[in-house]
C-alpha positions as CSV (number, residue, x, y, z in Angstrom):
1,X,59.0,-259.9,31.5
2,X,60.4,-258.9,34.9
3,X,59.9,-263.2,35.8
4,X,61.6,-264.0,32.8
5,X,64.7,-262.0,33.1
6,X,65.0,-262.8,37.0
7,X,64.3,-266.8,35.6
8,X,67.6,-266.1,33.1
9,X,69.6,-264.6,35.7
10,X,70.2,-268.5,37.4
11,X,69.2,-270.0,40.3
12,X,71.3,-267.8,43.5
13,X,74.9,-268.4,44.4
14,X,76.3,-271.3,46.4
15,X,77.8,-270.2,49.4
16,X,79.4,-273.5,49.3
17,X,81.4,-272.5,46.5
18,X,85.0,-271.0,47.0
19,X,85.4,-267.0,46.1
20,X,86.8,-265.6,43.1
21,X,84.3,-268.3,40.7
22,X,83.2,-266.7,37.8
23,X,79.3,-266.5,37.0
24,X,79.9,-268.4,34.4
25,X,82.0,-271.2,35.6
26,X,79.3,-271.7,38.2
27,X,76.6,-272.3,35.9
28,X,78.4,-274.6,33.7
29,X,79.5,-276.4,37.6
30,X,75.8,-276.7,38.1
31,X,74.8,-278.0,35.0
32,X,76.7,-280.8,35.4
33,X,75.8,-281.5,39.0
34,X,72.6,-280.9,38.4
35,X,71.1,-282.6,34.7
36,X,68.4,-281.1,33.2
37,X,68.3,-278.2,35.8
38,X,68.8,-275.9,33.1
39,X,66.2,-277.4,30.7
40,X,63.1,-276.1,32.8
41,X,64.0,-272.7,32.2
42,X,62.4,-271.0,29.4
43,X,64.5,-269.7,26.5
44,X,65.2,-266.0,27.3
45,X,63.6,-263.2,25.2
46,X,66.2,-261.4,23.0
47,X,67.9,-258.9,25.1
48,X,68.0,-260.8,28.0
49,X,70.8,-262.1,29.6
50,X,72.2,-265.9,28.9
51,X,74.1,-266.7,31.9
52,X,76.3,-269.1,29.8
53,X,77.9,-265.8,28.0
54,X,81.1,-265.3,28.8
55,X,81.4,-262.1,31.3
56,X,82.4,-259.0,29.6
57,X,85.9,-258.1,30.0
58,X,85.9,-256.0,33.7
59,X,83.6,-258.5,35.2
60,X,84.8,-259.1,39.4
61,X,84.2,-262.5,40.3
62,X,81.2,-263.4,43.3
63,X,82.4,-261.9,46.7
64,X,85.3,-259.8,45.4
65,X,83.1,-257.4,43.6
66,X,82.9,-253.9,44.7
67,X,79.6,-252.6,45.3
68,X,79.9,-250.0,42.4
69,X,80.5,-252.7,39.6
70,X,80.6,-250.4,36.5
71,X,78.9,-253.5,34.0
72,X,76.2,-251.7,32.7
73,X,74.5,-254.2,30.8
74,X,74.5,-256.6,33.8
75,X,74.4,-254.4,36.6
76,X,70.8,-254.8,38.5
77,X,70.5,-258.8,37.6
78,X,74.1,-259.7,38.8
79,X,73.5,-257.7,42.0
80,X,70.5,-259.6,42.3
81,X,71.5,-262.6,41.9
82,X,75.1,-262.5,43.4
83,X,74.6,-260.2,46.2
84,X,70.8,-260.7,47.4
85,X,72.0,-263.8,49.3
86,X,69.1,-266.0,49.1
87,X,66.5,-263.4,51.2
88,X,64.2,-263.7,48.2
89,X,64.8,-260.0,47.2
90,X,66.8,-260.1,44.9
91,X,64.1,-260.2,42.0
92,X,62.7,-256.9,42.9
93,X,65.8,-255.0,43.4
94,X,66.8,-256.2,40.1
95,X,63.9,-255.7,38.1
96,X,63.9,-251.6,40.1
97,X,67.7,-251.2,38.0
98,X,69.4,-250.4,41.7
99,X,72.4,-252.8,43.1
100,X,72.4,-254.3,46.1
101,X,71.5,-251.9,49.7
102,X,74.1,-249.2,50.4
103,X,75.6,-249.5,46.9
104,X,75.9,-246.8,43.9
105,X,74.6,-247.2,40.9
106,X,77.3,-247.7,37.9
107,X,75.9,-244.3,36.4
108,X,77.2,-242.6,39.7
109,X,81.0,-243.9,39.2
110,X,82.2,-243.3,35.5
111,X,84.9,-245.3,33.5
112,X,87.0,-242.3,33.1
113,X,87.7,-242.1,37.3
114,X,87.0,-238.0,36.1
115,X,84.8,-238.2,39.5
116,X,87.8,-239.3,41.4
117,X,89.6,-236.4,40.0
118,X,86.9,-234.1,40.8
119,X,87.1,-235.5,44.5
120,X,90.8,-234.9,44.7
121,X,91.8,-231.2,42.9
122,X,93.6,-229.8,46.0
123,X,96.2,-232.3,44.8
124,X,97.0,-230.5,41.3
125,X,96.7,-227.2,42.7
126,X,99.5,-228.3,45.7
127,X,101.7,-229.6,43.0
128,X,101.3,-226.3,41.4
129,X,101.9,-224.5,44.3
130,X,105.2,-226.5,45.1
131,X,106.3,-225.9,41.7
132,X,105.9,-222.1,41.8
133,X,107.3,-221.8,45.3
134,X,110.5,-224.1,43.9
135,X,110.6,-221.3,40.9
136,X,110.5,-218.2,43.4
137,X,113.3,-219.3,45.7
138,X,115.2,-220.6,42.8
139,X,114.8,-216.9,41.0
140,X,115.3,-215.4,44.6
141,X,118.5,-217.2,45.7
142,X,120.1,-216.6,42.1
143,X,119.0,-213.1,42.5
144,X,120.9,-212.8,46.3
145,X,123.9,-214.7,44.9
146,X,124.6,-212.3,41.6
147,X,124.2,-209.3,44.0
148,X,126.4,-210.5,46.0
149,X,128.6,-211.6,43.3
150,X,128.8,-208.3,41.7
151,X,129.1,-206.0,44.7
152,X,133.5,-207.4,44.5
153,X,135.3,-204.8,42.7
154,X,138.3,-206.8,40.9
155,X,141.6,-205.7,41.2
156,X,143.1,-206.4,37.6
157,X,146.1,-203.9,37.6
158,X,147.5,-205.1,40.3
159,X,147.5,-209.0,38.8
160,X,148.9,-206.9,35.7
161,X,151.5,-205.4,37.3
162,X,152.4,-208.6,39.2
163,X,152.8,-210.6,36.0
164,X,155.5,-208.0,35.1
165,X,157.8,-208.5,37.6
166,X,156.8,-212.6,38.0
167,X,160.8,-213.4,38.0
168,X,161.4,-211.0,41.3
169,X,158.8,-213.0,43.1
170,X,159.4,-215.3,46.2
171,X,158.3,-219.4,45.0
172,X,155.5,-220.9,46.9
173,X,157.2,-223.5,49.1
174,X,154.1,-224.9,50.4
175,X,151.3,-225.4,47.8
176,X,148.4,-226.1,49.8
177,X,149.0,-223.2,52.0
178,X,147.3,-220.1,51.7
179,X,149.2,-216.2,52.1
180,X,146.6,-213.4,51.8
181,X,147.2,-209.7,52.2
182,X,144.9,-208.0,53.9
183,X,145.0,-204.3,53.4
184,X,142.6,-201.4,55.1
185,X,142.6,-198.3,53.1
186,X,142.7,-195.1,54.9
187,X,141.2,-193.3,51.7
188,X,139.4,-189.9,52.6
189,X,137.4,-190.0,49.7
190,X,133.8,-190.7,48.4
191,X,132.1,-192.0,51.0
192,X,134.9,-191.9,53.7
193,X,135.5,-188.6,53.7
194,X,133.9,-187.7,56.6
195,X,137.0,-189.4,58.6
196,X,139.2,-186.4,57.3
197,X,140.3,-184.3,55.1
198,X,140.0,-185.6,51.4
199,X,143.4,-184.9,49.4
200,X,142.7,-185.7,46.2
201,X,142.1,-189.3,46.9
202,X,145.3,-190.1,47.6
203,X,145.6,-193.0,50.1
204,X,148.1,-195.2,52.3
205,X,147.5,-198.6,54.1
206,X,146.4,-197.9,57.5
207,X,146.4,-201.4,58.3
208,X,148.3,-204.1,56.8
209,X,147.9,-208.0,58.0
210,X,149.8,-211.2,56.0
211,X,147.1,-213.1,56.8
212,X,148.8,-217.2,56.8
213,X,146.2,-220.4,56.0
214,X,148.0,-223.7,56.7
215,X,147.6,-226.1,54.5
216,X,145.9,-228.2,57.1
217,X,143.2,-226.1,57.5
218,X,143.9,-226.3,61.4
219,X,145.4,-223.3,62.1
220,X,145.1,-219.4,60.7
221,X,148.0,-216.7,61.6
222,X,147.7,-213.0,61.1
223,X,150.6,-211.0,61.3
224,X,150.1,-207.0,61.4
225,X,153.3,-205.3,59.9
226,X,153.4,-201.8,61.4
227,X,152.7,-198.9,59.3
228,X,156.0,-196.9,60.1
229,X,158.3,-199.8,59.8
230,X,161.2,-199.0,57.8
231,X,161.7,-201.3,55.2
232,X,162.8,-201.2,51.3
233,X,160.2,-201.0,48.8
234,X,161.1,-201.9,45.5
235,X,160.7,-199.8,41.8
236,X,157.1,-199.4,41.0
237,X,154.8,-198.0,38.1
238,X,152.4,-195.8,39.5
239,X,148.9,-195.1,38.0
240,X,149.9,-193.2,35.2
241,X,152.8,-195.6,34.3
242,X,155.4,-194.0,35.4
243,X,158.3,-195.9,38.0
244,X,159.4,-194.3,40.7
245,X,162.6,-194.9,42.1
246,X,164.0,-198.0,44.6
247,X,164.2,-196.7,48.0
248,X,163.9,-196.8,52.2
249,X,161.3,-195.6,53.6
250,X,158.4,-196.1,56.2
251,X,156.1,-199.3,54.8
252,X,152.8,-197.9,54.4
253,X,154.4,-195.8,51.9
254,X,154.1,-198.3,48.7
255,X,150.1,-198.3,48.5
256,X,150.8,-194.4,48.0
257,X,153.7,-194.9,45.7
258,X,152.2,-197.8,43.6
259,X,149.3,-199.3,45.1
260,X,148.2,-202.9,46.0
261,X,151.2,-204.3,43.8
262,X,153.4,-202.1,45.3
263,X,152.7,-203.4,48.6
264,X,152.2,-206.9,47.6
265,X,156.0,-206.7,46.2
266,X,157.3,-204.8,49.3
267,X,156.0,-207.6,51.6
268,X,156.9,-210.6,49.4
269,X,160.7,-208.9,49.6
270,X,161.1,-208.3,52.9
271,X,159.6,-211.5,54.3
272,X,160.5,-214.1,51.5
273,X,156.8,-215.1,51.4
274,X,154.8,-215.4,48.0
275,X,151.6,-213.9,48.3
276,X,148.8,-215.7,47.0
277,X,145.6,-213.4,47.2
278,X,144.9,-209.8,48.3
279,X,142.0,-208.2,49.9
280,X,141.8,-204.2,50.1
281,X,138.9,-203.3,52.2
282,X,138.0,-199.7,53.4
283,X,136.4,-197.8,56.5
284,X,132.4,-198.4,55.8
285,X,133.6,-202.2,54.8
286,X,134.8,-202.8,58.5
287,X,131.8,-200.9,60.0
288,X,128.9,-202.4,58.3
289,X,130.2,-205.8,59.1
290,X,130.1,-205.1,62.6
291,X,126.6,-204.1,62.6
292,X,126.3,-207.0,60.7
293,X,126.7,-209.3,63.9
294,X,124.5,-207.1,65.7
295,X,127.9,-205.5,67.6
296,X,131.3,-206.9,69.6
297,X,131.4,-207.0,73.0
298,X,134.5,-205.3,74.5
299,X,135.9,-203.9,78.1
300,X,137.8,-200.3,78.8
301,X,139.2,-200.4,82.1
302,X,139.0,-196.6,81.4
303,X,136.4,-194.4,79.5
304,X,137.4,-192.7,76.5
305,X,136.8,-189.6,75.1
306,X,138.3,-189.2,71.6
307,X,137.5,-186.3,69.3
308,X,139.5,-186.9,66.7
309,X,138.4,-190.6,66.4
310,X,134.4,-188.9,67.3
311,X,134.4,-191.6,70.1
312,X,133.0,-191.0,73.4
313,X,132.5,-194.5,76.1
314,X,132.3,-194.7,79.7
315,X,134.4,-197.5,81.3
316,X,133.4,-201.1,81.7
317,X,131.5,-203.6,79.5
318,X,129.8,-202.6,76.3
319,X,129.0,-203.7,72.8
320,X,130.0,-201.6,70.0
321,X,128.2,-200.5,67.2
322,X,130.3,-199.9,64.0
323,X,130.8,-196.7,64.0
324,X,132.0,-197.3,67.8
325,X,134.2,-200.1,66.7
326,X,136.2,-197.9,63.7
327,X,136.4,-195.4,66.4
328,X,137.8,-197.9,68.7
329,X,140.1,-199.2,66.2
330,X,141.7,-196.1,65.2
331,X,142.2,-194.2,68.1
332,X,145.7,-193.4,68.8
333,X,146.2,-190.7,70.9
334,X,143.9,-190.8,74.0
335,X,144.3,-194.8,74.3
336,X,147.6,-196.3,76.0
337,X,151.0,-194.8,75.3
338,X,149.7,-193.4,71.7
339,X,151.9,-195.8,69.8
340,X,150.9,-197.6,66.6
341,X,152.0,-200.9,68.1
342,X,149.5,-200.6,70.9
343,X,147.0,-199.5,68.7
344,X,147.6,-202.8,66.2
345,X,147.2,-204.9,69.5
346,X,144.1,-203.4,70.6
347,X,143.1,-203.9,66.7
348,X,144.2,-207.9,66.9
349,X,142.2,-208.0,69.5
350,X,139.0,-206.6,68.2
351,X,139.2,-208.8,64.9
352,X,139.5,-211.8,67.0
353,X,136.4,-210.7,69.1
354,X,134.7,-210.5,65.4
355,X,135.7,-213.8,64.6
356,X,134.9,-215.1,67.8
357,X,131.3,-213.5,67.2
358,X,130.6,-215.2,64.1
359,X,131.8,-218.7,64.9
360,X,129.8,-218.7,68.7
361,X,126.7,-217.7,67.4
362,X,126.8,-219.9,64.4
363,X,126.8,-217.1,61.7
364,X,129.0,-219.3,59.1
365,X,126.5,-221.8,59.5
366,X,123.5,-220.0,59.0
367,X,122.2,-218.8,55.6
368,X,119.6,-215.8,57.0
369,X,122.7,-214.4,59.4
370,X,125.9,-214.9,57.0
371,X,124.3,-212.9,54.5
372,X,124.2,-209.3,55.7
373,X,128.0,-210.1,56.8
374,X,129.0,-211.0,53.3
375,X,126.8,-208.5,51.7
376,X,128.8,-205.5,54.4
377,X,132.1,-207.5,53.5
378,X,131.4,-207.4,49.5
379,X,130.3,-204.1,49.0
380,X,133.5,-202.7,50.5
381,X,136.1,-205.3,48.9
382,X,138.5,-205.3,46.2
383,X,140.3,-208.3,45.4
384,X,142.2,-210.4,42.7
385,X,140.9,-211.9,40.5
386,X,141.4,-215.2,41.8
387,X,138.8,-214.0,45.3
388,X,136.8,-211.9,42.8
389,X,133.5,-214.1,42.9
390,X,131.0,-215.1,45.5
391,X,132.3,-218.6,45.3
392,X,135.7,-218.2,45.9
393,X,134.9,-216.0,48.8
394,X,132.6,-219.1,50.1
395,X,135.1,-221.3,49.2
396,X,137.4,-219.8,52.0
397,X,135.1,-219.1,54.2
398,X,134.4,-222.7,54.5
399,X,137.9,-223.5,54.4
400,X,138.3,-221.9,58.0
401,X,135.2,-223.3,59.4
402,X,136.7,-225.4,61.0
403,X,139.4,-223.7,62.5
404,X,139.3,-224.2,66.4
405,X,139.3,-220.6,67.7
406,X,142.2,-220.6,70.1
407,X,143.9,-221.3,66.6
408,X,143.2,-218.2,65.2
409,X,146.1,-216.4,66.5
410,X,147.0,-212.5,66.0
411,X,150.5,-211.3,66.4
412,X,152.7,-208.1,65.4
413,X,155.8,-209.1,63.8
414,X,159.0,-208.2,65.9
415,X,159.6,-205.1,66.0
416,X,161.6,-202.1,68.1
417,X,161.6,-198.3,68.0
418,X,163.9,-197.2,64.9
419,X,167.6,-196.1,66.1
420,X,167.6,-192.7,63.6
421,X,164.1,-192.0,64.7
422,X,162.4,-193.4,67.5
423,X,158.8,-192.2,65.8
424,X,159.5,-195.3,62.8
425,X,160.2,-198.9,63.5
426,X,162.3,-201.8,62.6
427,X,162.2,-205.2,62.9
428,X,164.2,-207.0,65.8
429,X,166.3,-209.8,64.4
430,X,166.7,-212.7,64.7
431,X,162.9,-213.2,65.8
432,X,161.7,-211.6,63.0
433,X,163.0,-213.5,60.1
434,X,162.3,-217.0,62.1
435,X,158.6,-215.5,62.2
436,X,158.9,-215.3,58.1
437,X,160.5,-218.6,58.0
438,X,158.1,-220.7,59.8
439,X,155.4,-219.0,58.1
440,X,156.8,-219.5,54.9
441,X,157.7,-223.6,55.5
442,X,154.0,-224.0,57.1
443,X,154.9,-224.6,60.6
444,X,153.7,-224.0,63.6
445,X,153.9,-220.6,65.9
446,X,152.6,-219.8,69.2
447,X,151.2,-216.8,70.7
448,X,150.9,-215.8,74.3
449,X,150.5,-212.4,76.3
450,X,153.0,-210.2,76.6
451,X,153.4,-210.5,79.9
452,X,153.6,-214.5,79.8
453,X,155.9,-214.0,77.2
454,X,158.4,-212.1,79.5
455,X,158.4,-214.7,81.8
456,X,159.4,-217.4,79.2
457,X,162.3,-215.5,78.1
458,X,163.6,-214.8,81.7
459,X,163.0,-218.5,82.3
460,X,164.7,-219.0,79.0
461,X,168.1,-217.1,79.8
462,X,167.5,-219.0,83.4
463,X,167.6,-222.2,81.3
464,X,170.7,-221.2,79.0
465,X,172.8,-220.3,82.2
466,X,172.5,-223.6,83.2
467,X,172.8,-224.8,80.0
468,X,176.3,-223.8,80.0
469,X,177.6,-226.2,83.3
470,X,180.0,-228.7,82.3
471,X,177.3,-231.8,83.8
472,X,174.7,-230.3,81.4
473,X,176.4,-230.3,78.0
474,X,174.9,-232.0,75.6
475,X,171.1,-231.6,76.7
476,X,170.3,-229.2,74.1
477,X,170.8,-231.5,71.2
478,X,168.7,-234.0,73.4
479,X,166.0,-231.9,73.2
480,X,163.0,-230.9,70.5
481,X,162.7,-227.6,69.0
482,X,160.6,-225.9,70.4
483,X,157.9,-223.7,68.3
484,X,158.7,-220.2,68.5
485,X,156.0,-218.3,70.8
486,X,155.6,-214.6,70.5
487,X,153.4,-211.6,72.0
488,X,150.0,-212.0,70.3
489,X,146.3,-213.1,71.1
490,X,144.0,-215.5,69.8
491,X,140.3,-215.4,69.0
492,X,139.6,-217.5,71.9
493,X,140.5,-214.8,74.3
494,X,137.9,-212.7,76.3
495,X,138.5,-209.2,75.9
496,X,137.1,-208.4,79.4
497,X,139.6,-210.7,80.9
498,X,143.0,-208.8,80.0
């Protein structure tokens, strides 16, 4: 039997013939080379194989099949035949059911491929793996961002109160531009109480800043208005809607009077400026974000020894903590001449350092660092409703990415000792109400220090004298504007090189 099936299988293949021939078109090319080759075989017992049949559908043609050909009918007598080579072999390994040497069997490599899953299962469990990792940082960011989110307190009275008295408000003359007022709360109160005496919660602003955005996105001015300037602040309703009366009295006044609205409308009347967005932040607010940057680096030519700001620092250079830095901040009466003018200089100064902080050591750009600073900044924030979300706050943020930081400029808005009471202030005019104007048109201002600045105005009265010789009239109108340039700093400066 084992003759007659290697007889059936056909005489071995031609290596004379080209690749990819089917089994079958070979025999029928022999038969016709070859008459009567065929008619000495004997006819094949049933069961056997008749080379003439057409290959089942799967077959590989001669030299193209792998050596795991998964024909099972034809398996060992193909091998034979196709892949023994003419060694005279090829009968024995076909008649033992085995393929050709260092081949597999077609038992050993299913239809299915399931071994080749089996090889591979590290592959399903990675895609797993990917997918649950792609879940947990999804769940976690969302997470991160509606904490965030929800740590804003929304100011909605305020926008109430606002919407009452629309038709009193300045018009936006610049649309692009961005005016926001930045308030810092000296509340006593809940968890700032232990920087004073808590008197019912009643508060006033201890810092105010109209804080300008050009519309460029190129520049960023912050104007401090002093606390004891003199100014008007308009009728108000107070928190159990009442109004209190129109009157003339020291600015920081109208967050105790009438709050963030109250403020908002006091500013927007004496500088003509419409205010777009508000930010009230308190004590902890400030502190935390410090410690959020891991400190600010400052120089005292002198050490201090504060008790009432609880601040104690040798001389020299040192990085503040946050509870060093409100310290810092706050201190009035054992730093420079006491005055709140000095002490909103030394506070420009600081805030620039922060900003300086954050931009140098990439904290804007990094995930993993800007989110302790906006989760210090958001737990102590109340805003409009327009800044009331994580987005918006990002929104601006990015806005002032890429302002350059020697155009981050700090100033205090032209002012002069009060002539009824030399412990309030008042603004000195004209400078003042150019400041406004500029600000409000979205033009440019400069800043230098106040000692360069004294030398540009004796150079400037210098300039005028001259001015007024009969072979110079005329050059004035030959000649640009100049932009105005006040006393201020910018968040370039070093604060160890004052």
């Amino acid at each position: 039997m084992d003759a007659d099936v290697t007889d059936s299988a056909g005489t071995p293949a031609d290596p004379d013939l080209p690749a990819g021939d089917t089994p079958q078109g070979r025999s029928q090319g022999r038969s016709q080379e070859e008459p009567g080759a065929t008619d000495s075989k004997e006819e094949p017992e049933p069961g056997a194989t008749d080379p003439k049949e057409k290959p089942e559908p799967g077959a590989v043609p001669e030299n193209d099949a792998p050596q795991d050909s998964s024909d099972e009918g034809e398996a060992g007598a193909r091998e034979d035949s196709e892949g023994g080579g003419g060694d005279g072999d090829g009968g024995q390994h076909g008649s033992d059911g085995k393929s050709a040497v260092g081949a597999q069997t077609w038992a050993d490599h299913p239809k299915d491929g399931s071994a080749s899953r089996r090889k591979r299962p590290w592959l399903r469990w990675a895609a797993l793996g990917a997918s649950f990792l792609v879940m947990i940082s999804a769940g976690a960011g969302w997470w991160l961002y509606k904490k965030l989110d929800g740590n804003i307190t929304t100011d909605t009275s305020a926008a109430a109160e606002l919407k009452v008295y629309e038709k009193e408000r300045p018009t936006p003359v610049v649309m692009d531009a961005q005016n926001i007022l930045l308030i810092g709360s000296d509340s006593r109160s809940g968890d700032n109480r232990e920087y004073g005496r808590d008197d019912g919660g009643s508060q006033r602003s201890d810092t105010t800043i109209l804080l300008h955005l050009a519309a460029d996105r190129k520049s960023a001015t912050a104007v401090s208005l002093p606390r004891d300037l003199m100014v008007e602040i308009p009728k108000c309703r107070t928190g159990d809607d009442k109004e209190t009366r129109e009157q003339f009295t020291q600015f920081n006044s109208a967050f105790e009077l009438g709050g963030t609205a109250c403020t908002i409308r006091t500013v927007e009347r004496l500088t003509g400026i419409r205010i777009d967005h508000h930010m009230v932040v308190d004590f902890n607010g400030f502190k935390d974000m410090v410690d959020a940057v891991d400190g600010v680096e400052i120089c005292l030519k002198e050490p201090i020894d504060d008790k009432d700001a609880r601040l104690e620092l040798p001389a020299g250079r040192q990085t503040l903590n946050g509870e060093e830095a409100l310290g810092y901040v706050r201190a009035r009466k054992t730093l420079g001449d006491g005055s709140d003018t000095e002490r909103m200089e030394r506070q420009q100064k600081f805030l620039g350092a922060l900003v300086n902080k954050m931009q140098s050591n990439g904290v804007l750009l990094n995930p993993t660092r800007l989110y302790p600073v906006l989760d210090a900044a958001t737990k102590s924030l109340t805003t409009d409703p327009g800044l009331d979300s994580l987005r918006d706050l990002y929104d601006l943020v990015r806005s002032m990415r890429g302002v350059p930081t020697d155009q981050v400029q700090f100033l205090t808005v032209p002012r002069q000792p009060y002539r009824q009471n030399v412990n309030r202030d008042e603004l000195v005019e004209p400078d003042a109400s150019e400041l406004f104007k500029q600000l409000r048109e979205d033009k440019p201002v400069a800043v230098v220090p106040a000692d360069e600045l004294k030398e540009k105005e004796e150079e400037k009265e210098k300039g005028k004298a001259q001015d007024e010789k009969p072979d110079d009239a005329g050059s004035d109108s030959e000649s640009p504007t100049p932009t105005p340039t006040y006393s201020g700093s910018s968040a370039a400066d070093d604060l160890c090189e004052q």
